[in-house]
Each structure stands twice: as structure tokens, then as C-alpha cells.
C-alpha positions, 0 to 999 in steps of 0.5 A: 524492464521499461526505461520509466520503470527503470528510472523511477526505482532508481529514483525509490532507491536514491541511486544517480541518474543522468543530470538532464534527467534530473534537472527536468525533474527538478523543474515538475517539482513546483506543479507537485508543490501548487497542486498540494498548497491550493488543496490544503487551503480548500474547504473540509467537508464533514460526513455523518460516519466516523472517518480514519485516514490510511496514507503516506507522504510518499509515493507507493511502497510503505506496505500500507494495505496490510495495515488498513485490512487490519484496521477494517477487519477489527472494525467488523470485529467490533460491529460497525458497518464498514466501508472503504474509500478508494480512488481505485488506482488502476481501474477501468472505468465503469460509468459509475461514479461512485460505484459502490459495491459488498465486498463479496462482490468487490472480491472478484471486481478488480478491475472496476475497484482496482486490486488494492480494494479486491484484495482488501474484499478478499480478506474482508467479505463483509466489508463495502467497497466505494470507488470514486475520484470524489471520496465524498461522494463515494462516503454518502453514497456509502452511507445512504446505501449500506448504512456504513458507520465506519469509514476507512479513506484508503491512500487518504493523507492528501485527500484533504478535502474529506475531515476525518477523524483519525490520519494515520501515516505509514512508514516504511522504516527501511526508506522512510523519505527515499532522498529527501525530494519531492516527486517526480525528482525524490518519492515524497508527495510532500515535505517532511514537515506535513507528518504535522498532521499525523494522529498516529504513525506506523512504521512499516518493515521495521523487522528489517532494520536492528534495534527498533526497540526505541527511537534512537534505533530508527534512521536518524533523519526519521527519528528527528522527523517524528520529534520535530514535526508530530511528537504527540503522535503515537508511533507504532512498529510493525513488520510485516509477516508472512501468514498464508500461501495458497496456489493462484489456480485454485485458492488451495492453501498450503504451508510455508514452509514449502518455501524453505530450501526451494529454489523459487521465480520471484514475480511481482508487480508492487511498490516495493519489490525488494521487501517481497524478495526479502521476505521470500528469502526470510522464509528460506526460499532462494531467489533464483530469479526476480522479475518485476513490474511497474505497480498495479501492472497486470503480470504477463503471462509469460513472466509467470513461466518458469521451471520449479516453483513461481512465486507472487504477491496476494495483490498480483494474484487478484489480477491473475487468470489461469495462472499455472499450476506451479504459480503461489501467492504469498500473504502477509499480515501487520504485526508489531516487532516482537509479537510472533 
């Protein structure tokens, strides 16, 4: 594991880290905070589709894809020509800009869309896929060429620049503000009071927490951030639940409950490792070994050697060619707590 990769989950999970470290982080804190004041006082610009925002106020890990595959899938269910918006994280860049491309095409395009967006293609065919750092331009270009309607602004809460008409805020109710400072020194992207803006906030991972029944069940400091800052907005708790897996090398699926009692090689390269780990040990698998990678990195091929059954996330496995025969990727799905 990297040193960067090293500090920055210790930075995720609260843990200390060395006081000249800190201290230098601290410092980068006020460039984080220019950066996002003179973005929120720039103009707005309006397109002529219905615009919903996905994002977070922190950095990475919320769980937030499942929930804009949800959101893009019931769109389609509903007749409307979607598209999702994407500034392509970890993408090549292709010459194109905007590039916008069908989802089943985006599918296999990850390294041009980035793997967020290929994975979102893979679940939703039908959808288009509009990569650019400048998301309104990729929204009319999306409209000019496909006609889309519906415009999802994937990772959009401080893309500030294009109105929309719904921004939703995902959670992660396990560690909702991580320490309470902004990046690079904590996770937020913002201060706590900007959930003002939130139209509606889903909580992510709430199954891992007890009594999620009701406000007073959630950790405190978030609870009196939902009150405090956006009390109109509706809140919905979701966990997310293992729905599909399939082996890498060829799409065949299988069962899940291949997993329970299997001692299995943990493998991923996401936001939020522990969640993937948890989840594997909900199904029933023991863990024998965790090996993680920073987010969006392309799993080395000799991390995915292991005796027994290798296990990895839906996300890693769009980046992953002549993956072994023994490699199988876990799919999830957002559910509400106390929906089966």
C-alpha cells in the first residue's frame, strides 16, 4: 500500500496522523474553501431537460452509484430519454470533449467514460453516456444528439454551475463527516451547513448501523445536521444489498450463497473498502485476506492471485481483462431499511 493510499484512509477513518503532516494539511484547507466560494457566487446556467443532481459533501465512499443506477433505471421505466452526466474520473482522454456516446457502447468504454459510467451503462443499456469536465456542455450536446429529456448530473453537488432541479445528497450513515474538517485534512468537500442545498438526502449503509428507525437512531452530529441545516428535505434510509454475482472471465452468473462458508480473497479498489468487506462477511464468506487499492485504480493482476475463491466489486471488475477463472464480482443494489 502507498504511503498517499496509507494517509489518506487514515484520514477517511479519523485515525492520527503525524503533526507536520497535519499541520500541512490544515494549511491547503483555505485553497479547498476559495475554490468552492468563488464557484457558488458564479452564474447558473438553465437546459432545456429536467435536471437531478447525485452527489456528496464528502470525498468518495458514500455508495452513491447504486443510487443514481436506481434513479436512471426508473427514468427509462418511465419513458424518458436519459443521459448521465459525468466528468469521467479516471478516464483517458480521448480528443472529444464532450464525448457522448449509448450506453451500450459506454459499457465497454471505461477507459474513455471512466468506470463509474461503464458500470452504470452495463446496468442501464439504454442509457447515454456524456463525459466532459464542462457538464453543460456535455447536457446539450446530450440533447442536440439523442434528444435526452432527463438529465442525471452524476457527482454534481458542487457542480454548481449547471440549475437543476433536484440535488440529492448521499450519506453514508456509517461516517457521515468522517472528522468534521475539510479536505485534504478531513473528507468534506464542504462545510456541513452546505446540506442547505439539499432537495432530498439518502442516507447510505444504514443496515450497518442499529435503530435506524427514526432520527434519534442515526449518529448524533448528523441527525442535528439534517434538523439544523435542510429540515424540509425529505431523508430516505437505504442499505445497500447484495443482488447479483457473476464470474469476471465471462459474465456467467451464479448464486450467493456460493459465498456462505467460503473462505474467500477480498479485492477492491473503491472509496469505501471496509463496506465491501462487510458486506462479504454478511453473505457468510470469511475474509481470509483484504487487499485494497486506492479508488478507480486498475487491480494488478497479480493481486487477483489466490488460491480458493477472489472476490471484487462490480466497479473493478469493468477495468478488469482475463481476469481468472476463480475471480467474481459482487453486485449490489439500493434498498430501503426494511425492504427485503
Amino acid at each position: 500500500m502507498s504511503f498517499i493510499h496509507d494517509l489518506s484512509e487514515k484520514v477517511r477513518n479519523g485515525e492520527p496522523i503525524p503533526a507536520p503532516i497535519a499541520a500541512l494539511l490544515t494549511a491547503a484547507t483555505p485553497v479547498q474553501r476559495a475554490g468552492m466560494w468563488l464557484r457558488l457566487r458564479g452564474s447558473r446556467e438553465r437546459v432545456d431537460a429536467r435536471v437531478i443532481s447525485f452527489g456528496n459533501i464528502t470525498a468518495g465512499g458514500t455508495g452513491k452509484t447504486p443510487a443514481v443506477i436506481e434513479r436512471v433505471q426508473q427514468e427509462l421505466a418511465a419513458g424518458h430519454k436519459v443521459a448521465v452526466l459525468t466528468r469521467g474520473y479516471g478516464a483517458k482522454i480521448t480528443g472529444l470533449d464532450p464525448l457522448v456516446v449509448p450506453g451500450e457502447d459506454a459499457a465497454s468504454m471505461w477507459q474513455s467514460v471512466g468506470d463509474e459510467p461503464a458500470l452504470i451503462a452495463q446496468r442501464a443499456p439504454t442509457v447515454v453516456i456524456a463525459k466532459s469536465a464542462d457538464r453543460v456542455a456535455s447536457a446539450r450536446e446530450a440533447i442536440k444528439q439523442f434528444g435526452c429529456d432527463m438529465l442525471i448530473l452524476d457527482d454534481g453537488f458542487q457542480y454548481v454551475r449547471l440549475e437543476r432541479d433536484e440535488n440529492i445528497v448521499v450519506i453514508d450513515a456509517t461516517n457521515p463527516f468522517g472528522n468534521g474538517r475539510l479536505v485534504p485534512r478531513g473528507i468534506l468537500r464542504e462545510p456541513v451547513s452546505a446540506l442547505a442545498r439539499a432537495t432530498q438526502v439518502i442516507l447510505t449503509r444504514c443496515g450497518a448501523m442499529d435503530d435506524m428507525d427514526s432520527m434519534d437512531g442515526m449518529d448524533a452530529g448528523l441527525a442535528e445536521a439534517l434538523r439544523r441545516y435542510c429540515p424540509n428535505a425529505p431523508v430516505r434510509r437505504t442499505r445497500h444489498a447484495p443482488d447479483s454475482l457473476w464470474r469476471v472471465a465471462d459474465g456467467e452468473a451464479t448464486s450467493l450463497e456460493e459465498l456462505r462458508g467460503q473462505r474467500v480473497t477480498a479485492v477492491c479498489a473503491i472509496g469505501n473498502p471496509d463496506g465491501f468487506y462487510r458486506t462479504l462477511e454478511e453473505l457468510g464468506a470469511v475474509v481470509v485476506e483484504r487487499r485494497g487499492f486506492r479508488d478507480h485504480a486498475v487491480v494488478p493482476p497479480e493481486a487477483l492471485a489466490a488460491d480458493g475463491m477472489v472476490v471484487t466489486t462490480e466497479k473493478d471488475a469493468v477495468r478488469m481483462t482475463d481476469a481468472p477463472e476463480n475471480v467474481l464480482a459482487l453486485g449490489v443494489a439500493l434498498r430501503d431499511v426494511g425492504e427485503g
